[in-house]
C-alpha positions in Angstrom: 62.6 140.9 58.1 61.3 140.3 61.3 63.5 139.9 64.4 63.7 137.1 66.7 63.6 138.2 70.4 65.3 135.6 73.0 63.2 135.2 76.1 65.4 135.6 79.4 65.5 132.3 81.3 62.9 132.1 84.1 64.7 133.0 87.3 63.0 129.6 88.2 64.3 127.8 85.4 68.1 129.6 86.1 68.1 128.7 89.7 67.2 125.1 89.0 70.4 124.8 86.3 71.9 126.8 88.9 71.1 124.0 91.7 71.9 121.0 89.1 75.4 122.2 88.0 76.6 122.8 91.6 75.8 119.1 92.2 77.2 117.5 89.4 80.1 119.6 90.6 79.8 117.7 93.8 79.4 114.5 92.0 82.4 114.9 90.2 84.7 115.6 93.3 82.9 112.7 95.6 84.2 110.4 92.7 87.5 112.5 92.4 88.2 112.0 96.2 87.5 108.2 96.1 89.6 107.7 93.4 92.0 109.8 95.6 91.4 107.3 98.4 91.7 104.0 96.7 94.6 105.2 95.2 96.5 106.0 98.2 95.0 102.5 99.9 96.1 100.4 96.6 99.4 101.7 96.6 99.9 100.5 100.2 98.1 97.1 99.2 101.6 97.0 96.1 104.1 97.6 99.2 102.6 94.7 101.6 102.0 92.4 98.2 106.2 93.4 97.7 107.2 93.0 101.3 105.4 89.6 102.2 108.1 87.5 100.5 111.1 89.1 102.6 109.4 88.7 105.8 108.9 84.8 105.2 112.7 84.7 103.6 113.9 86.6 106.6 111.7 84.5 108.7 113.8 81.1 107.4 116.9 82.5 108.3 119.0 82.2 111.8 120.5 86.2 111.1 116.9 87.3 111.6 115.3 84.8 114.3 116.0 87.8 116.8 114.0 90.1 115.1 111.3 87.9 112.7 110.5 85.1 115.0 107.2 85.2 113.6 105.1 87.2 110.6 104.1 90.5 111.8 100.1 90.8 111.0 98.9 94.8 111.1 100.7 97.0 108.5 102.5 99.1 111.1 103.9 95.9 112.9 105.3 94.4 108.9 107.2 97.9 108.4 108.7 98.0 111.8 109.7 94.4 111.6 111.3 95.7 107.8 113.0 98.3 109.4 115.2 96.1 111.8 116.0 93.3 109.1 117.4 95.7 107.2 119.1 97.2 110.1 120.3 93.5 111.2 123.4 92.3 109.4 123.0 88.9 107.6 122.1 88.7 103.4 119.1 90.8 103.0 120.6 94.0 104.4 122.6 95.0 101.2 119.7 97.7 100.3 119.5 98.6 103.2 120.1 102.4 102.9 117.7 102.9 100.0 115.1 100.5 101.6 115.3 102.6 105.0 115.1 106.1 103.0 112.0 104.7 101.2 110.6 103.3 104.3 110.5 106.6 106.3 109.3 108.1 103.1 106.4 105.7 103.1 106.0 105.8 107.2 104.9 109.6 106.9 101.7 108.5 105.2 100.3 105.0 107.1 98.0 107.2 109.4 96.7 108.8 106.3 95.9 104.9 104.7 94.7 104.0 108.3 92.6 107.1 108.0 91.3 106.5 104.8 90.3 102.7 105.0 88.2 104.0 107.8 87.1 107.4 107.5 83.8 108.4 105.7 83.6 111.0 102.8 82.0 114.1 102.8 82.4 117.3 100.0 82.5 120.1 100.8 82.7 123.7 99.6 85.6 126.5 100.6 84.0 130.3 101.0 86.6 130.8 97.4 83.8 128.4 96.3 86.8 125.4 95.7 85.4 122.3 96.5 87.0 120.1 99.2 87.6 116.3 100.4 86.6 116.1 103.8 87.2 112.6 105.5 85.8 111.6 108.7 87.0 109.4 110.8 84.3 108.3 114.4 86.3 106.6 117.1 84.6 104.4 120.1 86.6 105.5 123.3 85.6 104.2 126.8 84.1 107.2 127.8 83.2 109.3 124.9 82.8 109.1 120.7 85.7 111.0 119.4 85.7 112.6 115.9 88.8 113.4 113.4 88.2 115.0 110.2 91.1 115.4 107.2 90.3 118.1 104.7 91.7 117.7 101.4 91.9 120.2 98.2 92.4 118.2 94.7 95.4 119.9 93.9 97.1 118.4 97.3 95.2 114.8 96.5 97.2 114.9 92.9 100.6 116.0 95.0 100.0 113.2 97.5 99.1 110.6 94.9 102.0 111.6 92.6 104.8 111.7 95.5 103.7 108.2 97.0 103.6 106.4 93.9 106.8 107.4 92.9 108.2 106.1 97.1 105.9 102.9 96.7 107.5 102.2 92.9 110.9 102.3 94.5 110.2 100.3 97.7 108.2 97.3 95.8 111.6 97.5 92.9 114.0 96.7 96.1 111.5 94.1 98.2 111.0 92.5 95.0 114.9 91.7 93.8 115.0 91.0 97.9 112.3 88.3 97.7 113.0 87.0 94.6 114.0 83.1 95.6 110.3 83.6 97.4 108.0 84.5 94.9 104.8 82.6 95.8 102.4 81.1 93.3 99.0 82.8 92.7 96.1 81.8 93.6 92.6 83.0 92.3 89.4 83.3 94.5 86.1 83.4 93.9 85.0 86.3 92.9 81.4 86.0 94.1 80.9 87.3 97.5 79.9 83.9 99.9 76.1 83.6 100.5 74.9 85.7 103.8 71.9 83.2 104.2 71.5 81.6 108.0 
């Protein structure tokens, strides 16, 4: 009986599967970190979708005209305007303790969203070879092009992810037994992006 000898791999042919695991690797984490991303940006998108009804309530009535005379349009300017309706007396600051505790919960990540929405990706690997989310983020000053990176592992991206969801599923519960007599119809839009053409 004859035996079968195994050739070694070519140290060509080892490199090369070498080079294509390490960037499937990368693959996976660059679609890793934007499901990281659009999951911290979605769950965001639930509060504002929760908290537009109790701006427009609080809006309609005269305990509020103080501090809602009109809707507030950037993210940061809606949670502000929150945090002093519930702080006003008048019928929608019942929850107000857990809504303020939830709030300043929530607060501690809108720079992160703001980065996020904004920021390019980039992966990158740690000299323990872990691979890393590194978001970008190029600002236009007067004078100069200023440059902020946030670097992200996956085990932190699953803590993040995990502890928001749990403060956003909270927040959207309370907004939403607040703006119940509010509740707006939906409305579907095309989803076919409009034509570019000039």
């Amino acid at each position: 009986m004859n035996a079968t000898t195994k050739k070694a791999p070519s140290s060509a042919a080892s490199s090369a599967r070498t080079a294509h695991n390490r960037q499937n690797n990368f693959n996976v984490a660059r679609k890793e970190a934007h499901a990281f991303r659009g999951e911290l940006i979605d769950r965001f998108a639930q509060f504002e979708r929760s908290l537009g009804p109790v701006l427009v309530l609080a809006l309609s009535l005269p305990e509020y005209a103080a501090v809602a005379k009109k809707p507030a349009h950037l993210l940061g300017q809606k949670i502000e305007q929150l945090h002093k309706i519930v702080g006003t007396k008048g019928p929608l600051n019942g929850a107000a303790n857990g809504i303020v505790t939830n709030l300043e919960a929530l607060r501690r990540y809108e720079e992160a969203r703001h980065f996020m929405a904004h920021a390019t990706l980039e992966i990158i690997q740690a000299e323990n070879d872990e691979l890393l989310y590194l978001f970008r983020l190029t600002r236009a000053g007067k004078e100069s092009v200023d440059q902020s990176t946030i670097v992200i592992s996956k085990a932190e991206a699953k803590s993040i992810g995990s502890t928001l969801g749990v403060i956003v599923d909270r927040l959207t519960q309370q907004l939403d037994a607040l703006g119940k007599p509010l509740r707006s119809k939906i409305s579907q839009l095309p989803v076919a992006p409009p034509s570019l053409s000039v």
